[in-house]
C-alpha positions as CSV (number, residue, x, y, z in Angstrom):
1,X,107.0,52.5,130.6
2,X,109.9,55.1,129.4
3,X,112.4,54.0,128.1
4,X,116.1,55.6,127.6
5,X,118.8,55.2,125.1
6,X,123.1,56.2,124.4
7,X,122.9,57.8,121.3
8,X,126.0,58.3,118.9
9,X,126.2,60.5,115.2
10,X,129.1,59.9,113.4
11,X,130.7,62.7,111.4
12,X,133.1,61.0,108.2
13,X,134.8,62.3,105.7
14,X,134.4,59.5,103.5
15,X,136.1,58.7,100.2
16,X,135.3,56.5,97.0
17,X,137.7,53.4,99.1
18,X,134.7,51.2,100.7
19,X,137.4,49.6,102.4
20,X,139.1,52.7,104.1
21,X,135.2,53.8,105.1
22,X,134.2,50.9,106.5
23,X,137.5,50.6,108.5
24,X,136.4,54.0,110.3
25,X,132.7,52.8,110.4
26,X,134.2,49.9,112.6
27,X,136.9,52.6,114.4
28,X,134.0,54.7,115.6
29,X,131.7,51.6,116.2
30,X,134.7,50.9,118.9
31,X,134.6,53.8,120.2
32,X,130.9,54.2,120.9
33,X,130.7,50.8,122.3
34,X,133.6,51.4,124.8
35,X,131.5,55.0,126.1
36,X,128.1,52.9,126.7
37,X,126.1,53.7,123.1
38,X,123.6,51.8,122.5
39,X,122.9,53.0,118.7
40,X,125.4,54.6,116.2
41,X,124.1,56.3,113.4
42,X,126.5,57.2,110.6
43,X,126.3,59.8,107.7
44,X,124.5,59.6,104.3
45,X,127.1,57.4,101.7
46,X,129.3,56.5,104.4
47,X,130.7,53.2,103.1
48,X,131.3,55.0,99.8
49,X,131.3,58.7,98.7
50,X,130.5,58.4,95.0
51,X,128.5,60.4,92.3
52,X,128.1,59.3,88.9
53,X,126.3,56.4,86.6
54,X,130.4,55.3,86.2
55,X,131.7,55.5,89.5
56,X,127.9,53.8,91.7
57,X,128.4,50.7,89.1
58,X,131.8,50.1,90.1
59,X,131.4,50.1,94.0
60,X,127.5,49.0,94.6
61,X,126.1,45.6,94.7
62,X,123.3,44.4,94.8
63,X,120.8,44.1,98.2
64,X,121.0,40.1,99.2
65,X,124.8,39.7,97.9
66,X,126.6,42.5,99.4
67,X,130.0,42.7,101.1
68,X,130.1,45.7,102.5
69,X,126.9,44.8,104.2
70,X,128.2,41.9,105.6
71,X,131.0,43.4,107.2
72,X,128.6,45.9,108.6
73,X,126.5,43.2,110.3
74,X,130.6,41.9,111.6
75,X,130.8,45.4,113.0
76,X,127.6,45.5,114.6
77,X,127.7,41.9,116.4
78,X,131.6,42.4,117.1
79,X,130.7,46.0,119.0
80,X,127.2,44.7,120.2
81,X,125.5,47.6,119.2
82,X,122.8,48.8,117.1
83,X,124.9,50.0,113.6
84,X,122.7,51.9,111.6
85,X,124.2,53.0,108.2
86,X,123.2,56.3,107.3
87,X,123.4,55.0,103.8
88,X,124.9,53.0,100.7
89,X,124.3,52.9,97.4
90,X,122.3,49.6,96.3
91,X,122.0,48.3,92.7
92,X,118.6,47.5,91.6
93,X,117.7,45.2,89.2
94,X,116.8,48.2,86.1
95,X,120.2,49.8,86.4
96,X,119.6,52.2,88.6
97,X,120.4,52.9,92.3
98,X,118.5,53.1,95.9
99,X,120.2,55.5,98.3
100,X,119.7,52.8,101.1
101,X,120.2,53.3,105.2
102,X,119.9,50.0,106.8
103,X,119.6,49.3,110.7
104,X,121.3,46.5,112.3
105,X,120.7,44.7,115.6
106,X,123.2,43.9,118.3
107,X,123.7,40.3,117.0
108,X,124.3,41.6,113.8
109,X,121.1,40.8,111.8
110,X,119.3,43.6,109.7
111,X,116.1,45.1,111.4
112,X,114.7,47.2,108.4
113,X,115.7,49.8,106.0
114,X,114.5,52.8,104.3
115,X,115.1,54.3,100.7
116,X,115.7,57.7,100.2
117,X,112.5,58.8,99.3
118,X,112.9,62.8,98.1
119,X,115.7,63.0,95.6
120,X,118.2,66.2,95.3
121,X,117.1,67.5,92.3
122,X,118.8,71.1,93.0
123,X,120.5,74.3,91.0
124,X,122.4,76.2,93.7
125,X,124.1,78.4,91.3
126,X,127.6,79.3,91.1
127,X,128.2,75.8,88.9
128,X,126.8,74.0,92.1
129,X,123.7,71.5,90.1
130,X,122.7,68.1,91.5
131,X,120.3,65.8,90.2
132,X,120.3,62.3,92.1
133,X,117.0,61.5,90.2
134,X,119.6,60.8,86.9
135,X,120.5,57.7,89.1
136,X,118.8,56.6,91.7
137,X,114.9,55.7,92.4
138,X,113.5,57.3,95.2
139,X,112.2,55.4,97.8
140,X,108.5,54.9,98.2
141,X,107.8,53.3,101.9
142,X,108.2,55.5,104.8
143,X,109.8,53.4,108.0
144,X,109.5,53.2,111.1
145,X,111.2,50.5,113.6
146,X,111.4,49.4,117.3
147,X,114.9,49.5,118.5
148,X,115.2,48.2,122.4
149,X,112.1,49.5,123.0
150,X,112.6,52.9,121.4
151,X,110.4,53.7,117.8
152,X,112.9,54.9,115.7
153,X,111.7,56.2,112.6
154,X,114.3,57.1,109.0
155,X,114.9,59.3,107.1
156,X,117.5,60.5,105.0
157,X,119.2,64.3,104.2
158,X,116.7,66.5,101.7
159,X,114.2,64.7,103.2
160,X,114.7,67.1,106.0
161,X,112.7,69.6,103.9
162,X,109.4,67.5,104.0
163,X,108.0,68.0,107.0
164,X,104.9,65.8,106.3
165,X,107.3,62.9,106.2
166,X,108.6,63.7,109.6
167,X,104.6,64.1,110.9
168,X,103.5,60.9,109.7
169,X,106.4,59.0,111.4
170,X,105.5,60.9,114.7
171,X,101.7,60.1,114.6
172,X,102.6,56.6,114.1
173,X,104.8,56.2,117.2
174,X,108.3,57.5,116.7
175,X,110.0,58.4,119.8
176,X,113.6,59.6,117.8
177,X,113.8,60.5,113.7
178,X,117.2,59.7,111.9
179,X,118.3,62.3,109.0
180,X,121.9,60.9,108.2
181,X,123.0,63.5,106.0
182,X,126.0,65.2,103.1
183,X,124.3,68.9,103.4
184,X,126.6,70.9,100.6
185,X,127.6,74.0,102.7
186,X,126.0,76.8,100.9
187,X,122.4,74.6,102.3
188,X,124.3,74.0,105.3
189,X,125.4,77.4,106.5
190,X,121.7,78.5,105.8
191,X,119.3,75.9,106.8
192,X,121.5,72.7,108.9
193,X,120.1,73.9,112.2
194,X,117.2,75.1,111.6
195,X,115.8,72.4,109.9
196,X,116.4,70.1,112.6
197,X,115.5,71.9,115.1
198,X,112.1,72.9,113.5
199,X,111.3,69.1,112.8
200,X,112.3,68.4,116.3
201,X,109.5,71.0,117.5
202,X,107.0,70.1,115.0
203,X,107.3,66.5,115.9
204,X,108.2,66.0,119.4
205,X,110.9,63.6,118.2
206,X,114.4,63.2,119.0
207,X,116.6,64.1,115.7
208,X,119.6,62.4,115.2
209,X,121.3,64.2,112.2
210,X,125.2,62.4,111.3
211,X,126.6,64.0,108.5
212,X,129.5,64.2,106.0
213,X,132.4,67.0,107.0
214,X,135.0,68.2,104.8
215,X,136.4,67.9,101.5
216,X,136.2,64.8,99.7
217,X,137.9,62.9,97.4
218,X,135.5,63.6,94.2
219,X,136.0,67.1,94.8
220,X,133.0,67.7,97.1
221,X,132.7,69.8,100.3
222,X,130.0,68.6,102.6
223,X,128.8,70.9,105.7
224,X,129.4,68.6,108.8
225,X,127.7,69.8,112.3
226,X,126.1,66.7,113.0
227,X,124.1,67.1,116.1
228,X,121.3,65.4,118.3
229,X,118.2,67.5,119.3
230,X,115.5,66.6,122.0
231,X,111.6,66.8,121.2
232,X,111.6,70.7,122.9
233,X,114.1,71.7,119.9
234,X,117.2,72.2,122.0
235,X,120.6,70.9,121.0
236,X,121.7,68.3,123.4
237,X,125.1,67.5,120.7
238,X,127.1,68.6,118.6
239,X,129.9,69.0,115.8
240,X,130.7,72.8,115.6
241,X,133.1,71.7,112.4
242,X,133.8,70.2,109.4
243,X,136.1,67.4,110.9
244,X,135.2,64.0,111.5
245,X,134.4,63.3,114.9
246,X,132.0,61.5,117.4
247,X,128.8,63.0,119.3
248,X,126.5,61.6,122.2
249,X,123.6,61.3,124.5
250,X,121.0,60.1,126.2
251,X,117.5,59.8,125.3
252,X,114.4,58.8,127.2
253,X,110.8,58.3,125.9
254,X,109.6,60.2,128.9
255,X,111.0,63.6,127.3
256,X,109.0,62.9,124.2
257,X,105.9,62.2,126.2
258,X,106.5,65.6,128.1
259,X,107.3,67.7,125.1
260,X,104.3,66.1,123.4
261,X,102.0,67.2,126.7
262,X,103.6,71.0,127.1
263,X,102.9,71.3,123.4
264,X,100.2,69.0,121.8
265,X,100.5,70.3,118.6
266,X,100.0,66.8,116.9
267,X,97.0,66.0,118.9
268,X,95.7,69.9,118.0
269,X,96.0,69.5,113.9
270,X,93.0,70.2,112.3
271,X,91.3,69.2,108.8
272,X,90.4,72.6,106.6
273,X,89.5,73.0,102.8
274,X,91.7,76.0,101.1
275,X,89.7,78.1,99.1
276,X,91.7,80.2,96.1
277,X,90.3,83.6,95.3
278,X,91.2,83.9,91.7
279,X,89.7,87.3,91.0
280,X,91.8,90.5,91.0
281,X,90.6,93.6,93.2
């Protein structure tokens, strides 16, 4: 039986205040709920934008004592709407850090969540290095949840660039793929769109990307263009700036089922052996 969905991306700008951000989580939350959305997705760190061993230990807590979560789950039950939280930074028990997105339910109560499993381990020249491995642990469970009958599967930003990730959340049932996002723009100007796009096609998912915008507080400047893509690998939303703002749409299962049937590419993969000819000619 298909069944169809609102959909909402956020696009923040947020700052190192988890007060301030999780004011505009609820402001948007408002907003979506008033226009019919069923589920809001917001960016990568959107209750705090923060980098730094110094700066995560003053604003993350821990998992099953944490405020900002709590308000989330306020937000959620308040709007009566699935709030899923792009991500957070969690504190783990060894001193480091999981780059966290948590899903909650209508009533407020958390469905799942799913760590960051690739790390952005990157040298983009021009004095642009980032190593999130210095901090946090990546994750090690792929997720996927039911949301109001709709298999939503997570992910989260340079994740993007694993496309086995994306595969094995379709051949276990996903009908949508979240990649809440803070692209730098450099990696945004080049590969934003067609990364989403190309997991869209590859998968027959909907891709929900929400993303940072704009220049932040800690001296940042994150790519924005958050945007919603259908399982054929057109763009059904989206952000065409920096600036924070809201997208929407409606999904329905029955467009991943067709996609999936014009184009049965996950039904078509094949098993093969590589063979490496080592001698030179």
């Amino acid at each position: 039986m298909p069944h169809s969905l609102t959909i909402a991306a956020a696009q923040m700008c947020s700052g190192v205040s988890v007060q301030k951000n999780l004011q505009e989580i609820a402001q948007f939350a408002t907003k979506a709920a008033a226009s019919g959305v069923d589920y809001l997705l917001t960016p990568e760190m959107s209750v705090a934008f923060v980098e730094g061993s110094g700066s995560l230990h003053k604003i993350a807590q821990a998992y099953d004592d944490n405020e900002a979560l709590d308000v989330c789950a306020g937000i959620a039950r308040q709007n009566k709407i699935h709030l899923h939280i792009g991500s957070l930074a969690i504190a783990l028990d060894n001193g480091q850090f999981a780059n966290r997105s948590v899903l909650f339910s209508p009533d407020g109560k958390i469905v799942d969540f799913y760590d960051k499993i690739h790390l952005f381990d990157a040298e983009l020249g021009n004095s642009q290095s980032y190593r999130e491995s210095a901090h946090y642990r990546g994750g090690e469970r792929a997720v996927l949840t039911k949301m109001a009958g709709i298999n939503l599967g997570m992910s989260i930003c340079y994740d993007l660039r694993f496309a086995s990730l994306y595969r094995q959340l379709a051949l276990a049932g996903a009908h949508i793929i979240s990649a809440p996002a803070a692209f730098t723009v450099p990696t945004g100007t080049a590969h934003w769109q067609v990364l989403i796009r190309a997991r869209a096609i590859e998968t027959g998912c909907y891709i929900i990307a929400a993303a940072q915008g704009g220049a932040h507080e800690n001296g940042r400047t994150t790519y924005g263009h958050s945007m919603i893509v259908d399982p054929w690998g057109k763009i059904i939303a989206q952000k065409k700036d920096y600036a924070p703002g809201l997208i929407m749409a409606k999904i329905n299962t029955k467009e991943v089922k067709k996609a999936r049937m014009r184009l049965p590419a996950l039904a078509n993969r094949a098993m093969f052996s590589l063979s490496v000819n080592h001698n030179e000619v």
